[in-house]
C-alpha positions in Angstrom: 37.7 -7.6 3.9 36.1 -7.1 0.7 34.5 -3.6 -0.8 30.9 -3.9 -2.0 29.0 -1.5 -4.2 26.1 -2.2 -5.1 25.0 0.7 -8.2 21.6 1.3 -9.0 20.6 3.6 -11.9 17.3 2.1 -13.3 14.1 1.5 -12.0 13.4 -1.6 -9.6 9.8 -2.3 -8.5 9.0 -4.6 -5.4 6.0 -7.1 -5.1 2.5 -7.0 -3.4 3.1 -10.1 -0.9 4.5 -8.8 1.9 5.2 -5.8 3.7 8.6 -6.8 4.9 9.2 -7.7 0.9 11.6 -5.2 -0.9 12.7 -4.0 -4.5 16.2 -4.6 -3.6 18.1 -6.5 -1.0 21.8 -6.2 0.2 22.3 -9.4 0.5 24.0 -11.3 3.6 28.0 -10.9 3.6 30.9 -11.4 6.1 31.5 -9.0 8.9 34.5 -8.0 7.4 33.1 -6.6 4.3 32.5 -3.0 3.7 29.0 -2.8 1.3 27.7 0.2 0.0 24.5 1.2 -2.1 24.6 4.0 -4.8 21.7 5.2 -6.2 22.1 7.5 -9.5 20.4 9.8 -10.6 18.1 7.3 -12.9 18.1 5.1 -9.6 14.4 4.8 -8.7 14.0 1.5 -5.3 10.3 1.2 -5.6 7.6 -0.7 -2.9 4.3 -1.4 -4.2 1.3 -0.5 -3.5 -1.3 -1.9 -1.4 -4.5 -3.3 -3.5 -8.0 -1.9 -1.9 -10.4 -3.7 0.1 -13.5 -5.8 -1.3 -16.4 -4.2 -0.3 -18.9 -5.8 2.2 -21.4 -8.2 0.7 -24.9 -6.8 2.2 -24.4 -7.1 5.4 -23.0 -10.5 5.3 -19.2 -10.9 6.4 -17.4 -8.1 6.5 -15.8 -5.5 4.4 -12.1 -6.6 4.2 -8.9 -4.5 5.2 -7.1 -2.6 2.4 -3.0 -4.5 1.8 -0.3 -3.0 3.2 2.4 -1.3 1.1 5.6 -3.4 0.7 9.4 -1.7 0.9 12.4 0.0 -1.0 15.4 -1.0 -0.4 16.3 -3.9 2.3 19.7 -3.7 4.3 20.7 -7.2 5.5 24.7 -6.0 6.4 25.5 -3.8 9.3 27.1 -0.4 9.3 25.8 -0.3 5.3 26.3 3.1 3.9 23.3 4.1 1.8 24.6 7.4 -1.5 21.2 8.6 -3.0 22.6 11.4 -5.9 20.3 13.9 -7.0 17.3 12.6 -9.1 17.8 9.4 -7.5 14.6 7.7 -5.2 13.7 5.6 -2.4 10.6 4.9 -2.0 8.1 3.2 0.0 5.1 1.7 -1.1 1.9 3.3 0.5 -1.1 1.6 1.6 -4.9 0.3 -0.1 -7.9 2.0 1.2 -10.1 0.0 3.0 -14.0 -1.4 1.8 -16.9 -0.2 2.8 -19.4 -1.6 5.0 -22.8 -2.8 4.0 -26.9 -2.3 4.9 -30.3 -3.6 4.8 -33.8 -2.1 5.4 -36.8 -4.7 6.3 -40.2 -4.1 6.4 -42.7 -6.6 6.0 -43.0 -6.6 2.3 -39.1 -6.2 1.6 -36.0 -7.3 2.7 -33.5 -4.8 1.2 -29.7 -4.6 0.9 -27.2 -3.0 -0.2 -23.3 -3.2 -0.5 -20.5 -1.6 0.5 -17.5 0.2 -2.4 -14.5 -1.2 -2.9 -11.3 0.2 -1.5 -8.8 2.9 -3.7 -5.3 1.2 -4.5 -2.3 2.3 -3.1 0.6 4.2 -4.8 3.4 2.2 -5.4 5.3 0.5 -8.5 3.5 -2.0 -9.1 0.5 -0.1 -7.7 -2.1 -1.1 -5.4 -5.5 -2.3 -7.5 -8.7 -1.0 -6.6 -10.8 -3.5 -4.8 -14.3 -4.9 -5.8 -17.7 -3.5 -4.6 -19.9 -5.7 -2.8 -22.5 -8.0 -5.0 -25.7 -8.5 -2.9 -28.6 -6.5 -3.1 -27.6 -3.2 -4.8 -23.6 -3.5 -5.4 -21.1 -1.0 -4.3 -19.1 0.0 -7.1 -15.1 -0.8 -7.6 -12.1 0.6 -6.0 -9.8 2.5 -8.6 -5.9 1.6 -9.2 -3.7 3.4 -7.9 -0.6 5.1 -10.1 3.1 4.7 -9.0 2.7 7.9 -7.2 -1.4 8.2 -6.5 -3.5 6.4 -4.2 -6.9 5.4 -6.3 -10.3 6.6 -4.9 -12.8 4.5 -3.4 -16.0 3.2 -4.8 -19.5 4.4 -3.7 -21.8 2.3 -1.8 -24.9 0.5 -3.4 -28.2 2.7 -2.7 -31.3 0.0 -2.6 -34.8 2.5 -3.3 -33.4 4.8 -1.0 -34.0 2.3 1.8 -30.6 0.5 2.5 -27.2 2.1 1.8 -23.7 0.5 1.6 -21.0 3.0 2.1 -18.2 4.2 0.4 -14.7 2.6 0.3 -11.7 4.3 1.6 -9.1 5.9 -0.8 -5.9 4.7 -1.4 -3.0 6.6 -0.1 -1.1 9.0 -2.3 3.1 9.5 -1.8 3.5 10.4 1.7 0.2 9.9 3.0 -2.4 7.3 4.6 -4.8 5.2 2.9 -8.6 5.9 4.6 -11.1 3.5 6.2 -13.8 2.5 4.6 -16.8 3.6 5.3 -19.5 2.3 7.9 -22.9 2.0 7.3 -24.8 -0.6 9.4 -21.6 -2.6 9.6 -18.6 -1.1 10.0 -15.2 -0.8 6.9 -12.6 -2.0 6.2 -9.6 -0.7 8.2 -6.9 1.1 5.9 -3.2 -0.9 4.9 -0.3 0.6 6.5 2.5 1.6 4.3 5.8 -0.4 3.6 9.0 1.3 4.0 11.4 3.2 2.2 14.3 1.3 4.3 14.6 -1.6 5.9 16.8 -3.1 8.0 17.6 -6.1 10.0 17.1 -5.6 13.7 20.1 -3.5 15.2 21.3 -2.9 12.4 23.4 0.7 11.3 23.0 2.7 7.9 24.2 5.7 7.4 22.3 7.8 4.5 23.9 10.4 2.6 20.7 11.5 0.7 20.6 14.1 -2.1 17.9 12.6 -4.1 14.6 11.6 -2.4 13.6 9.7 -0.1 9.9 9.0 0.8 8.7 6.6 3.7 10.5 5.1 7.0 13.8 5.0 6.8 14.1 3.4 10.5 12.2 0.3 10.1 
């Protein structure tokens, strides 16, 4: 059978559309061959970043889920063997915070609303955008971007003359860690996007890692 490597030693981002996409793929090859994946130590297998939830509109609707972070590196041969040298990265992409919710206050002279933020993005490369604020009544405000290795914050919720509040979206989540909700107010927020994962594999499938770089994120997925 044949010998694969497959050497990496620049930077390869993934895309936003799904979580099961990755920066890199094996490829599919005969069960004879023997593939391996070096990553140097410029080698940097990115996921991106989920993008921040839109926050509620009032209370109509409902404040949308942050996006889920998308993957590293996907192994599509068994019994792949996976070299990370020092300096070199893995990396999952990490999740979008999610929107807030929305209010309203009536009275019989007023029928007030407010709505919720929009979500933080997600670290990642490309990174998560932050989401839009709600638009009706008094608006939440935007979602921030996140960086390739910071989760943005979420926007504050719309205040309407101190009668109806929209709440806060959730932050983005930062290398590592776990976007946040968004916040609830009358109506509940956004729930956070998971993150991708560093590895992927097809189902019962074996890699062994030898890792002397970093590696952040599932490599078991």
């Amino acid at each position: 059978g044949s010998k694969i490597i497959i050497n990496v030693n620049k930077k390869i981002c993934s895309d936003k559309s799904a979580v099961t996409n990755c920066a890199l793929k094996t490829g599919s090859w005969d069960s004879t061959a023997v593939v391996q994946v070096d990553v140097g130590s410029s080698g940097r297998i990115l996921g991106s970043g989920g993008d921040g939830g839109r926050g509620q509109n009032g209370i109509d609707g409902s404040a949308q889920a942050g996006g889920t972070g998308t993957s590293g590196l996907g192994i599509e041969v068994n019994n792949c063997t996976v070299n990370v040298a020092s300096g070199g990265i893995i990396r999952a992409g990490f999740g979008g915070g999610g929107g807030g919710g929305g209010g309203s206050q009536q009275d019989k002279n007023a029928d007030r609303r407010a709505s919720g933020g929009g979500g933080g993005g997600g670290a990642g490369c490309p990174a998560g955008n932050g989401g839009s604020g709600g638009n009706v009544g008094a608006g939440g405000g935007p979602g921030s971007a996140g960086t390739e290795t910071t989760g943005g914050g979420g926007g504050g919720g719309g205040n309407n003359a101190n009668q109806a509040y929209g709440a806060s979206g959730g932050s983005g989540a930062n290398l590592g860690g776990n976007a946040g909700n968004g916040g609830g107010s009358q109506t509940g927020g956004g729930s956070a996007g998971g993150n991708g994962a560093a590895i992927r594999r097809n189902s019962g499938f074996n890699v062994t890692i030898n890792n002397s770089g970093t590696i952040t994120g599932s490599t078991s997925a």
